[in-house]
N, C-alpha and C positions, 0 to 999 in steps of 0.2 A: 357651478362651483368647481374649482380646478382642483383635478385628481392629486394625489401626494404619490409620486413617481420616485422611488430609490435612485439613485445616480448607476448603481449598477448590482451586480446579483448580490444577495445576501450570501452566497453558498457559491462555492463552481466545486469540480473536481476535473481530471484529466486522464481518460484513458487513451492507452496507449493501443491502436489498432493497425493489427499487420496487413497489408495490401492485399495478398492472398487469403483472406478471412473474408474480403469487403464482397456484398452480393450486387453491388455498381461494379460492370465489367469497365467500364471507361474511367470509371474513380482510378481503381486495381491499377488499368496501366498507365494514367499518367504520373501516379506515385512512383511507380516501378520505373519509369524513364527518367522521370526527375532524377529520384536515390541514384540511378546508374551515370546520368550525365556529371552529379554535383562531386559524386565520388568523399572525398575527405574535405571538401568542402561547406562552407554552411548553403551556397548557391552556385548552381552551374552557369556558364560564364554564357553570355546571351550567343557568342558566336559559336556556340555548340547547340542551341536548339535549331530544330529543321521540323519544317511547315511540313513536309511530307512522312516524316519519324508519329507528329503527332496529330494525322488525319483520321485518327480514330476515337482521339476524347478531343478534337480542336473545340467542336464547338460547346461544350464543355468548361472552359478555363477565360480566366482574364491572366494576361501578362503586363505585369509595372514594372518601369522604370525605375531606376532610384538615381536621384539627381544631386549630386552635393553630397554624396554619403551619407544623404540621410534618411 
């Protein structure tokens, strides 16, 4: 008999958590590299990330593309 599955949560909420609060030391800095690379931006620009800056959470993280603006 097939489950009855919600399309998605009934409830969310959204805290907001500071990098230096986080008990993941590798979360903490690739947030902290991020925010400093992106600056007043919504994203920092792919030729400002460097494989050697984030050899400490690399393995850690996926990086995407965004193709078409979208």
């Amino acid at each position: 008999m097939p489950r009855n599955i919600p399309d998605g949560p009934v409830e969310s909420s959204v805290h907001i958590v500071l990098p230096e609060t986080l008990e993941s030391v590798p979360v903490g800095g690739a947030i902290c590299y991020w925010q400093k690379l992106r600056g007043t931006k919504r994203f920092p620009a792919r030729k400002d990330l460097s494989l050697r800056a984030m050899s400490n959470f690399l393995r850690n993280i996926v990086l995407v593309r965004v193709i078409d603006g979208r």
